[in-house]
N, C-alpha and C positions, 0 to 999 in steps of 0.2 A: 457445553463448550469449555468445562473446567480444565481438561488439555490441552487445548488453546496457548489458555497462559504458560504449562508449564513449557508446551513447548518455544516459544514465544521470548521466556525467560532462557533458556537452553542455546538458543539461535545467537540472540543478542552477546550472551558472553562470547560465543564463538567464535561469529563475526569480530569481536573486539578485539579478541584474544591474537587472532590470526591476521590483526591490523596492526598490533602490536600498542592497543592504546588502552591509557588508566584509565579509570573511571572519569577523572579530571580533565583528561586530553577530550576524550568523548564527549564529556560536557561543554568544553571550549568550542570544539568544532560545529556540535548539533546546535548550541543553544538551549539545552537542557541543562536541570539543574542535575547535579552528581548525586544526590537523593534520590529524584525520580528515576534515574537511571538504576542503581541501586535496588531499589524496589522491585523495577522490574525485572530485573537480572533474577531478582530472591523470586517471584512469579508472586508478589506481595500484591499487585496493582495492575490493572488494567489501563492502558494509557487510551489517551485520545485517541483520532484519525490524525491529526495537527503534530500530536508530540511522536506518534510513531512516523510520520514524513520527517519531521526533525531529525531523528533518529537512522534512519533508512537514510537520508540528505549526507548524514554524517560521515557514514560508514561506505558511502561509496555504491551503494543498492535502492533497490526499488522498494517500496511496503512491501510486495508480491515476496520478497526474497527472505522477507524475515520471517517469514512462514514456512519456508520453501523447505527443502533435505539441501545438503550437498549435493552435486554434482557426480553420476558415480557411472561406470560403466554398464553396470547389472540391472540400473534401472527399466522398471517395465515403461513400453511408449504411452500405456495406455493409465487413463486416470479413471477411475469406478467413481460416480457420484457420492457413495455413501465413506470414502476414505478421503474425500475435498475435506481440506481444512475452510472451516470458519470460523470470523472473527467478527464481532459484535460493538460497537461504537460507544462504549458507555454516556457519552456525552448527547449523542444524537440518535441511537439506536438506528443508525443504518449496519447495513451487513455486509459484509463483503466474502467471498468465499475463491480459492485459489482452484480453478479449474485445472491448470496444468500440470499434467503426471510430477509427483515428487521424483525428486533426485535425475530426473531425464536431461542430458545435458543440450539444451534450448536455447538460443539466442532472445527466444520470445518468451514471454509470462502470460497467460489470459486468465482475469480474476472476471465475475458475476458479483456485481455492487444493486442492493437494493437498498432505494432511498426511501425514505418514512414520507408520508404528506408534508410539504413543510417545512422539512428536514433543508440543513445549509452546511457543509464541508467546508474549510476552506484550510487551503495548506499555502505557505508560505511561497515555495518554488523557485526558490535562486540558493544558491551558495552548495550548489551540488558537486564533488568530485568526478562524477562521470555523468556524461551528458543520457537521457531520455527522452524520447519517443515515446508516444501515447496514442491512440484511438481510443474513440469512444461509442459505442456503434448501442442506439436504444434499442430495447426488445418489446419495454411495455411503458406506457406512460410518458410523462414530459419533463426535459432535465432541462435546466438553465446553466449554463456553461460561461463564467467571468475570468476570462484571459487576459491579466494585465488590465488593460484600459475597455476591454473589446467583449459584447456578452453575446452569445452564442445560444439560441431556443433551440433546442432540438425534439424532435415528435420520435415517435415508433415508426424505426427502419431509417432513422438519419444516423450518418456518424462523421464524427471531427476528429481531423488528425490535430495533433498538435505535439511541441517540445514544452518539457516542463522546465522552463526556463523562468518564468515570473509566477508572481501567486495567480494560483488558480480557486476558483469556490463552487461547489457543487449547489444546485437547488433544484429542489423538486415544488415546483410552483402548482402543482395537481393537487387535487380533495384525495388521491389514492397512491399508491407506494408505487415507484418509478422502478424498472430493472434496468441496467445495462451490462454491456460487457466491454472490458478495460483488455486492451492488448497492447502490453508494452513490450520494451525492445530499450534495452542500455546499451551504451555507446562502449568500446572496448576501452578498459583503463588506460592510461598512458602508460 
C-alpha cells in the first residue's frame, strides 16, 4: 500500500490548494497540528483514522474523498477490485478500501471497512463544513456503533443510517475481524 501514501499526500495538497488554505488555515480549521499536516502532504507519515476525519472535517469532504481522483467526465462507471484503493489504520490496523469507481462523478462514496477483533475507531463528528450521511450495512461479524450518547449492536445483514453530526466510535466486540460497507452521501456546499 506504499501508494497509498503518496497518493493520499497528492489529494490533500490539492484539496487545500483548491480551498485556497495555508497550512496554518488547515490546521486551525481541522484541529491538526501544521507539522502533521505537513508530513503528510510530504507522504512522510501515515495519519490515523481520527486525524484523517479531522482532515476530511476540514476540508469540506468525506475520508472516501481524500482517496478518491477528481471528478472527471472520461471516468469509467465501473471500479475493478484489484485498482480499489486501500488504506491501512496504523493505529488500529483496520482497513478500509474505496469501492467506488475513481474519478466517476457520484453523489454517493461506498468504502469496504474491515475491523481487527477488538479494534475501536472513534472520530470526533462535529465541526464539518458540509453536512454527511452514512449507512452502515454488516457483511461479516459484529460492529458496535456509539452515536453521540446512543450505542447501536449491529449483526451480519443489519445497517444504520445515520448523519455524522456528533462523535461517532466504531468497535468490533467479536474474537474475529468484522467487515462492513460505509455508503456515504455529502450534503451540497453552500
Amino acid at each position: 500500500m506504499p501508494d497509498v501514501h503518496a497518493r493520499l499526500a497528492e489529494r490533500l495538497r490539492a484539496l487545500r490548494a483548491a480551498r485556497g488554505l495555508t497550512l496554518d488555515a488547515l490546521a486551525e480549521r481541522a484541529g491538526v497540528s501544521r507539522s502533521m499536516i505537513s508530513l503528510v502532504e510530504r507522504g512522510e507519515s501515515s495519519p490515523t483514522a481520527a486525524v484523517l476525519d479531522r482532515l476530511a472535517a476540514g476540508l469540506g469532504v468525506t475520508i472516501a474523498s481524500l482517496f478518491a481522483d477528481e471528478p472527471r467526465a472520461d471516468a469509467s462507471p465501473v471500479s475493478r477490485r484489484r485498482g480499489q484503493r486501500r488504506w491501512r489504520d496504523p493505529q488500529t490496523g483496520y482497513l478500509r478500501r474505496n469501492l467506488s469507481p475513481p474519478g466517476f462523478p457520484s453523489p454517493i462514496e461506498l468504502v469496504e471497512v474491515t475491523l481487527p477483533p477488538g479494534a475501536r475507531v472513534a472520530y470526533d463528528g462535529g465541526g464539518r463544513a458540509v453536512g454527511v450521511s452514512q449507512q452502515v450495512y454488516v457483511l461479516v461479524g459484529r460492529v458496535s456503533l456509539r452515536i453521540g450518547g446512543v450505542t447501536h449492536r449491529l449483526e451480519r445483514g443489519d445497517c444504520l443510517a445515520m448523519r455524522l453530526d456528533a462523535p461517532v466510535t466504531f468497535r468490533n466486540p467479536g474474537d474475529h475481524a468484522a467487515r462492513y460497507v460505509v455508503a456515504l452521501a455529502a450534503d451540497r456546499a453552500p
